[in-house]
TITIKE-31559 format. One record per residue (C-alpha): residue number from 0; residue in one letter; y, z, x. Coordinates in steps of 0.001 Angstrom, whole numbers, m for minus. Layout:
REM residues N
<rogu NUM 'a' <Y Z X>>
...
***
This chain:
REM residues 318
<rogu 0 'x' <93615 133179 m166136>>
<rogu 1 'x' <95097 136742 m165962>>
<rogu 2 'x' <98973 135915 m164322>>
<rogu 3 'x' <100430 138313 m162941>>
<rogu 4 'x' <103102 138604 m160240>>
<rogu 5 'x' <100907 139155 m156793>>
<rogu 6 'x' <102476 141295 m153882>>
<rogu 7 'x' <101086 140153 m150588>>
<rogu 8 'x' <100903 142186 m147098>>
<rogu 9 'x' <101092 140033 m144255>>
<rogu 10 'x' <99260 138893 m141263>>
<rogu 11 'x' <100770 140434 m137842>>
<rogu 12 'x' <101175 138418 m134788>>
<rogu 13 'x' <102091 140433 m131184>>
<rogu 14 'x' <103800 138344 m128770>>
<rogu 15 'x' <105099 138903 m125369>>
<rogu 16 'x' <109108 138327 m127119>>
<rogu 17 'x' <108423 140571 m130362>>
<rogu 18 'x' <110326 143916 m131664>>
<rogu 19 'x' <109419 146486 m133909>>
<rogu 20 'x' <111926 146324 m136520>>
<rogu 21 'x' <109489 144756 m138845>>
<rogu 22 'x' <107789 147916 m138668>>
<rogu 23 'x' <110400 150587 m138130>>
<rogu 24 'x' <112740 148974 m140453>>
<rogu 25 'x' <110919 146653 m142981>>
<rogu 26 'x' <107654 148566 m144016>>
<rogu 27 'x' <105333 146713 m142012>>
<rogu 28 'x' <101892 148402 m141328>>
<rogu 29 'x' <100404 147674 m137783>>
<rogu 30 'x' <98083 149214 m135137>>
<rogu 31 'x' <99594 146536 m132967>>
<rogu 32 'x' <101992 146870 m130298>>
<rogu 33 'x' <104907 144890 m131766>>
<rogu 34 'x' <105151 143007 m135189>>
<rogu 35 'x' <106552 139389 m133702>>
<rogu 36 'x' <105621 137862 m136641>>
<rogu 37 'x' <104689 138899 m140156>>
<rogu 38 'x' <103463 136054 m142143>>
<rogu 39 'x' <104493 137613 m145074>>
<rogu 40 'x' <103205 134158 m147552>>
<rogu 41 'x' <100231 132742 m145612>>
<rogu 42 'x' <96802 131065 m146238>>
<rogu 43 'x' <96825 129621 m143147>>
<rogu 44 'x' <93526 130122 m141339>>
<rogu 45 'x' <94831 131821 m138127>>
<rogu 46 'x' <96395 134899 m140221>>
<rogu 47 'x' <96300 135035 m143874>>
<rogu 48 'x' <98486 137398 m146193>>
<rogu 49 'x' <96304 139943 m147903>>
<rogu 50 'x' <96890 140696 m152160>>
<rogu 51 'x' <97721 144009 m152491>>
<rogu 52 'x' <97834 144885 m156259>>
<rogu 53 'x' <96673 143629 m159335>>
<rogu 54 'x' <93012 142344 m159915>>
<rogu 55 'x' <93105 140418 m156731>>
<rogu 56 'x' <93642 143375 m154934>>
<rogu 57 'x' <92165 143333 m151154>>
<rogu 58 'x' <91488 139905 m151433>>
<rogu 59 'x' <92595 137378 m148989>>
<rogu 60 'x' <95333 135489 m150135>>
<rogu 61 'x' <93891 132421 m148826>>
<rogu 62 'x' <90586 132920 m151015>>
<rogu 63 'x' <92513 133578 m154174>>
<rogu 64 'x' <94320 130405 m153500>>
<rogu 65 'x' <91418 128543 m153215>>
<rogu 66 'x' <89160 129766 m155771>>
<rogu 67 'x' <92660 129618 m158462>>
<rogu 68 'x' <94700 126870 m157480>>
<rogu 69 'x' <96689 126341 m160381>>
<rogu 70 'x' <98406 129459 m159404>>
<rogu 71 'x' <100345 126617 m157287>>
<rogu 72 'x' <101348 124898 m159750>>
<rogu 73 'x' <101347 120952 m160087>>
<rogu 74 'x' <103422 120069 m157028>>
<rogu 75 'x' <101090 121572 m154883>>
<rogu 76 'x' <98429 118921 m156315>>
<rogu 77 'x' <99784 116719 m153736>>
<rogu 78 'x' <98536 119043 m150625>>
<rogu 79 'x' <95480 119226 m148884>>
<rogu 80 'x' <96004 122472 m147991>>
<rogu 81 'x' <98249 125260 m149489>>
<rogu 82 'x' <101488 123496 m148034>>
<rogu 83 'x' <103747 126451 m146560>>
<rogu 84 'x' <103931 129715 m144951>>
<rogu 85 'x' <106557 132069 m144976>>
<rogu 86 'x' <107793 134497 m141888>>
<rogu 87 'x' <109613 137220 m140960>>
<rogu 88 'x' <110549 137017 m136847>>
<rogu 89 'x' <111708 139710 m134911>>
<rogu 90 'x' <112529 138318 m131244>>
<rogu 91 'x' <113533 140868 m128888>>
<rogu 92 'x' <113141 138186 m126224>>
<rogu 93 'x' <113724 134633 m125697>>
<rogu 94 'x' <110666 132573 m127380>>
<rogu 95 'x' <110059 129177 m125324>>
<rogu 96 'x' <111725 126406 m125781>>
<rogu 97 'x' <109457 124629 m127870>>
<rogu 98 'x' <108907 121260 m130229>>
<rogu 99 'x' <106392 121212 m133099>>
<rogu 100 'x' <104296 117879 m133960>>
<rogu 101 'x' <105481 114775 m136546>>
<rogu 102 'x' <102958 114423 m139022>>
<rogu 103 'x' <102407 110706 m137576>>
<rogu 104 'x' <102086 111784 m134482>>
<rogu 105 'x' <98837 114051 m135769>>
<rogu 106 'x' <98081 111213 m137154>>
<rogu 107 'x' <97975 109426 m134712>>
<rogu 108 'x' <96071 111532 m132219>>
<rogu 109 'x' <93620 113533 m134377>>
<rogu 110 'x' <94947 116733 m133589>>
<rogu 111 'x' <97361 119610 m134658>>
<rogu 112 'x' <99350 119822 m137877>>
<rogu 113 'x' <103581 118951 m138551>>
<rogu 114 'x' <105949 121584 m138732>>
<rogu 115 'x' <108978 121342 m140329>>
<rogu 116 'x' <110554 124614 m140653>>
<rogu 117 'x' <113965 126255 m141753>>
<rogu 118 'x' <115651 129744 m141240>>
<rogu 119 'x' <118028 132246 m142126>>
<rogu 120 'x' <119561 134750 m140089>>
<rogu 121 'x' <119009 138216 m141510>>
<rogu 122 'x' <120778 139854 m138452>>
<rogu 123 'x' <121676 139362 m135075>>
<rogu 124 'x' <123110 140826 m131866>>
<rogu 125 'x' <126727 139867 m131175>>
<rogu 126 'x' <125917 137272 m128988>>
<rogu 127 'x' <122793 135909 m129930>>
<rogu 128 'x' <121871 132636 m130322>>
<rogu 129 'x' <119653 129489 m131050>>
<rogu 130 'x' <118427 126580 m128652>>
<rogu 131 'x' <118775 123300 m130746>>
<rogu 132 'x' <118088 119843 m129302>>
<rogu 133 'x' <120439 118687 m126470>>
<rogu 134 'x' <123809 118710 m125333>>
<rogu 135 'x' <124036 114590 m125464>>
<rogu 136 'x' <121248 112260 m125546>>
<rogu 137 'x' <119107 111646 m122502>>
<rogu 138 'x' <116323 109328 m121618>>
<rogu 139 'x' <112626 110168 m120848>>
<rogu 140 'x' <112310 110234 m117170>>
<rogu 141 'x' <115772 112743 m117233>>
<rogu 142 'x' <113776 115089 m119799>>
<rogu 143 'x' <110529 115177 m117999>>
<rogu 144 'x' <112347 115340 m115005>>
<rogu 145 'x' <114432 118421 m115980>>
<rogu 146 'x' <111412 120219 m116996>>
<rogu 147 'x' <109313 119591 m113817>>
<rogu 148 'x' <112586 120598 m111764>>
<rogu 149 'x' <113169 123895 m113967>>
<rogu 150 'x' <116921 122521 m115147>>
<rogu 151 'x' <115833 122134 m118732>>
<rogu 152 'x' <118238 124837 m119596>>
<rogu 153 'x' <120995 122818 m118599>>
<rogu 154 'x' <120949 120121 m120974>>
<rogu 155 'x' <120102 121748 m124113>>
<rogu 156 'x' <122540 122810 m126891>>
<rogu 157 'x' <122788 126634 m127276>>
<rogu 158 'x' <124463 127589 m130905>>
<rogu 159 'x' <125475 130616 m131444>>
<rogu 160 'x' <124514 132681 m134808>>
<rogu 161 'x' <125757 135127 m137550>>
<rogu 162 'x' <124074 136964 m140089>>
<rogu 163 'x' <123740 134800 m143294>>
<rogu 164 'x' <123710 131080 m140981>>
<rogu 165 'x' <120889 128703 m141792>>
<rogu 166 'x' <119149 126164 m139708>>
<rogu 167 'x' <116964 123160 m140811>>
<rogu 168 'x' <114555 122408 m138050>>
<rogu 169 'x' <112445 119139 m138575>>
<rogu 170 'x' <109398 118222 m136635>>
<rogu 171 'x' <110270 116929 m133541>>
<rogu 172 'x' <113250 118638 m132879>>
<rogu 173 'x' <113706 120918 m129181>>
<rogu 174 'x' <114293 124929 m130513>>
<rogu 175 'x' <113833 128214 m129473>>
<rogu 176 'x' <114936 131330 m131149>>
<rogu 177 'x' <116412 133235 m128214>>
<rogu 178 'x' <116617 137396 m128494>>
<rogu 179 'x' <118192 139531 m130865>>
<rogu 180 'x' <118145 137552 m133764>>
<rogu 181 'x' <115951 138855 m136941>>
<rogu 182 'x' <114882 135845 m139267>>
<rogu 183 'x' <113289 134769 m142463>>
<rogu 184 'x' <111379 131407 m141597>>
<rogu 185 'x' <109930 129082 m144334>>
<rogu 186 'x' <108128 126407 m142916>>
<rogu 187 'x' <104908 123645 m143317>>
<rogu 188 'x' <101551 125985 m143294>>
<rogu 189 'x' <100968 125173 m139494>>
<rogu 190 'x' <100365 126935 m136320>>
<rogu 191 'x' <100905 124151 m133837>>
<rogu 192 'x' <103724 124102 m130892>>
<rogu 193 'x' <104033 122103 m127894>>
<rogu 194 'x' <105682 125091 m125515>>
<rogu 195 'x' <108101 123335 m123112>>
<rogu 196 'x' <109538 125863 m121312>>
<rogu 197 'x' <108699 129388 m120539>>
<rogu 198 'x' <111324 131168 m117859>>
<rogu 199 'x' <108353 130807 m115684>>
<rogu 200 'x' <106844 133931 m117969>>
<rogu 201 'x' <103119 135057 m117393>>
<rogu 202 'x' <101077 136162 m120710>>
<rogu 203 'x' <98889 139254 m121188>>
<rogu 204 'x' <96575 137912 m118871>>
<rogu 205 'x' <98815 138288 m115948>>
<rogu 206 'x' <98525 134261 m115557>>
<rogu 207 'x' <101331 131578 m116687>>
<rogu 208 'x' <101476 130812 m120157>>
<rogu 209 'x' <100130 127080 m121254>>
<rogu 210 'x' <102454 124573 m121353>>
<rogu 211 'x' <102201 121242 m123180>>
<rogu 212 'x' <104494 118961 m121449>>
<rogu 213 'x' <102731 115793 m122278>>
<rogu 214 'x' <102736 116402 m125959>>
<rogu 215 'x' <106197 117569 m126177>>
<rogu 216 'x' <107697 114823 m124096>>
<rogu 217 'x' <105730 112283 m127287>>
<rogu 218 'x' <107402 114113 m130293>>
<rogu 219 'x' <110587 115328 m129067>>
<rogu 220 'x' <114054 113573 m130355>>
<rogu 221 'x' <115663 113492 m127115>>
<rogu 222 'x' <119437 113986 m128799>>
<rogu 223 'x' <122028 116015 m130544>>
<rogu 224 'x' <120778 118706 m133229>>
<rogu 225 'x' <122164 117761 m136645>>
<rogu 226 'x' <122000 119701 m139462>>
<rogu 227 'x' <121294 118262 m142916>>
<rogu 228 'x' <124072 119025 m145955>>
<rogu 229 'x' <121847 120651 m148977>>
<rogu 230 'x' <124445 122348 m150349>>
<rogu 231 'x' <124676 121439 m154142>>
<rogu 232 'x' <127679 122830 m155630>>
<rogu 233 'x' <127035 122056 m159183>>
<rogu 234 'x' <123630 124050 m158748>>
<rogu 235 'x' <125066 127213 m156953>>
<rogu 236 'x' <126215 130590 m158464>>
<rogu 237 'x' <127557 133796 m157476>>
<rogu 238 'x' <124009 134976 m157170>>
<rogu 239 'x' <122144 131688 m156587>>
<rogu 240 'x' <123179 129437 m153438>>
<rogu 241 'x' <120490 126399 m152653>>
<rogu 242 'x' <119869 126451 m148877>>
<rogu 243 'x' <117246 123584 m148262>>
<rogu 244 'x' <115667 120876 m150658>>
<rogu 245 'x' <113191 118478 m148850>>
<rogu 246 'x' <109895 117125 m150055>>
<rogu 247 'x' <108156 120176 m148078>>
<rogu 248 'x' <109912 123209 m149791>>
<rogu 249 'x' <113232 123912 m152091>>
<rogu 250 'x' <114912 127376 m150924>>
<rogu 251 'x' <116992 129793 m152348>>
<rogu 252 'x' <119680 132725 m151214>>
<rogu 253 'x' <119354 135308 m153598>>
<rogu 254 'x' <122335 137844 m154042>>
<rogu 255 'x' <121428 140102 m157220>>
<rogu 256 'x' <123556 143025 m158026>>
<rogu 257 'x' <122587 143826 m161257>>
<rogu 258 'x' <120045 141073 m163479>>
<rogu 259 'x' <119115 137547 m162960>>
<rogu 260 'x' <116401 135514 m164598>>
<rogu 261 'x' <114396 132513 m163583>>
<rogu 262 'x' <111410 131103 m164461>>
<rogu 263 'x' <108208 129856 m163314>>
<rogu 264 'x' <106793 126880 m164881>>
<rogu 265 'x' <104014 124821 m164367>>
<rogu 266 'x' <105373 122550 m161307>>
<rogu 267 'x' <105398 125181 m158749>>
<rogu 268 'x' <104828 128858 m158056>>
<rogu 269 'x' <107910 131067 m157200>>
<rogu 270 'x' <107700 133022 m153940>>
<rogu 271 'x' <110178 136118 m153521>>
<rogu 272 'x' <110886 137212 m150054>>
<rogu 273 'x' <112907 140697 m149536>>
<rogu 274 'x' <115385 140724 m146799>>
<rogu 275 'x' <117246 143812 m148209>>
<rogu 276 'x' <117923 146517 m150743>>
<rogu 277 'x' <115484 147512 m154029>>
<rogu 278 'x' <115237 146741 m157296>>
<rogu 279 'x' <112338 145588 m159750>>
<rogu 280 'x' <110547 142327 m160675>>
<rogu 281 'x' <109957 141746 m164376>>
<rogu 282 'x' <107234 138973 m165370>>
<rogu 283 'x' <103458 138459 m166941>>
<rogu 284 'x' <104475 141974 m169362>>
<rogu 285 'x' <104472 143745 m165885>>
<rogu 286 'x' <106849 145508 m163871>>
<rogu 287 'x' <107075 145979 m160224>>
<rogu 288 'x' <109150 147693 m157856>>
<rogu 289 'x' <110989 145793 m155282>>
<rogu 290 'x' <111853 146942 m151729>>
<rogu 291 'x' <113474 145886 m148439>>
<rogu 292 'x' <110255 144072 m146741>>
<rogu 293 'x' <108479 143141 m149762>>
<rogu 294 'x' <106785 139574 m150479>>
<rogu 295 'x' <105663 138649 m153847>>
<rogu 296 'x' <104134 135622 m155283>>
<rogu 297 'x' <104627 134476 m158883>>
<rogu 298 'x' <101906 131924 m160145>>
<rogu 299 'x' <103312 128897 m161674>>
<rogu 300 'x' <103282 128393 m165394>>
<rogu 301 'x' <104027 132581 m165512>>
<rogu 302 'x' <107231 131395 m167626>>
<rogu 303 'x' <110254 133410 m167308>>
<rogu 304 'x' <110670 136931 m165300>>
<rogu 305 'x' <113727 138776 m164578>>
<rogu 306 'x' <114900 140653 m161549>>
<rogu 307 'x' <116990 143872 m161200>>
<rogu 308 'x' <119030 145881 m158706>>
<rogu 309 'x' <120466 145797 m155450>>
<rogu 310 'x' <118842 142720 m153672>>
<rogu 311 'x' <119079 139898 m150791>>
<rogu 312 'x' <115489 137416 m151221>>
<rogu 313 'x' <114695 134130 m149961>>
<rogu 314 'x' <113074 132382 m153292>>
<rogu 315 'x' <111058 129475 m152071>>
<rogu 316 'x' <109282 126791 m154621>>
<rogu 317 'x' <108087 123695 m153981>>
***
């Protein structure tokens, strides 16, 4: 198999919440209205990422993945499915508050796929901030209660957020990413949420937007946010700090000012999100140039590769 390292243009989702720094900012390409979302690593079947170079070139990511798969590498043997996507999310509004599934609880009813997700906050405005799980724990009736009485809002935990702060978010936990904040989001490959909460918002259509109380109320962990302690400092560098490690995905904060090297080896590919500045990727006896906005994929067993310049990435394996 010809390796090589794969740049990928994303899928665009519009929402009713998204901005347009994605595309004013970060080089994505859009007839659409806003860029909410661009799934910048996706094979997921409601919005793949699309191979731009190389001799994969126009192909849909999703295709290449499934006609090569040991371009994943061996930990991805374990799948059923490609297992992650990775985002970039530009909220100029409030999303909903909003829960995504437990794997046992699609399980259990035949539908939807688990979402466990994580993020880092590329920028912000001063104020912004996240909705995570609740100020104290509360009991069933008081959370069905509070959303058929509109007081929701008063018993969640609002935590506010810098640039450079990461969240863990596991499946079952209340969220919502409220405006101004700009985020990179690595996450299970799944599109399903169980909207809670919507500031009484209508969609396009002029109607209320769906809301899946009965589902939600089933998964949600009706208590505190916690966040989980991957730091590892025997593992961390100046330009290498280990965000998340969980059986999902291992993630990466990248600071390069001049070279680093890594390599890909036959357990997993090596995906290379950038959040900011330009340099170049060196791997597979190719070089390619790296930009502000850029996503590229290097298969596993590529072996080593090097990377240059001026850079902030999110490197995701798993």
């Amino acid at each position: 198999m010809n390796l090589y390292p794969i740049k990928l243009l994303p899928y665009v989702s519009e929402t009713i919440w998204g901005g347009k720094k994605l595309i004013e900012e970060y080089g994505v390409e859009t007839e659409k209205n806003n860029a909410a979302e661009g799934w910048m690593l996706s094979c997921h079947e409601a919005g793949a990422s699309t191979v731009a170079n190389g001799i994969f070139a126009g192909k849909s990511f999703a295709d290449v993945v499934k006609e090569n798969p040991a371009l994943c590498g061996k930990n991805a043997e374990s799948f059923e499915d490609f297992p992650i996507l990775i985002k970039f999310i530009d909220a100029m509004d409030n999303l909903s508050v909003q829960v995504h599934p437990t794997k046992e609880y699609c399980e259990l009813t035949g539908k939807g796929q688990s979402k466990t997700e994580c993020w880092y906050i590329i920028d912000c405005e001063e104020d912004a901030g996240l909705i995570l799980g609740f100020k104290d724990k509360i009991s069933p009736e008081e959370f069905k209660a509070a959303i058929a009485d509109n007081t929701l809002t008063d018993y969640v935990e609002t935590v506010k957020v810098k640039k450079g702060d990461f969240f863990f978010i596991d499946s079952g936990t209340l969220h919502a990413i409220c405006k101004g904040i700009l985020l990179a989001e690595v996450q299970e490959s799944s599109n399903t949420t169980y909207r809670i909460y919507d500031y009484n918002r209508v969609g396009a259509d002029g109607k209320p937007r769906e809301l899946h109380v009965e589902d939600g109320a089933a998964v949600t962990k009706l208590e505190k946010y916690s966040q989980p302690d991957f730091s590892n400092p025997e593992l961390d560098t100046d330009e290498r700090k280990l965000l998340c490690d969980c059986p999902l995905f291992k993630v990466w904060k990248l600071d390069i000012d001049g070279d680093i090297s890594g390599t890909a080896d036959e357990s997993s590919f090596v995906s290379l999100l950038i959040m900011d500045g330009e340099g170049t990727l060196e791997a597979c006896g190719e070089t390619a140039s790296l930009k502000k906005g850029d996503s590229f994929f290097i298969p596993a067993n590529a072996g080593g590769y090097k990377l240059s310049g001026k850079l902030e990435i999110i490197e995701t394996r798993i």
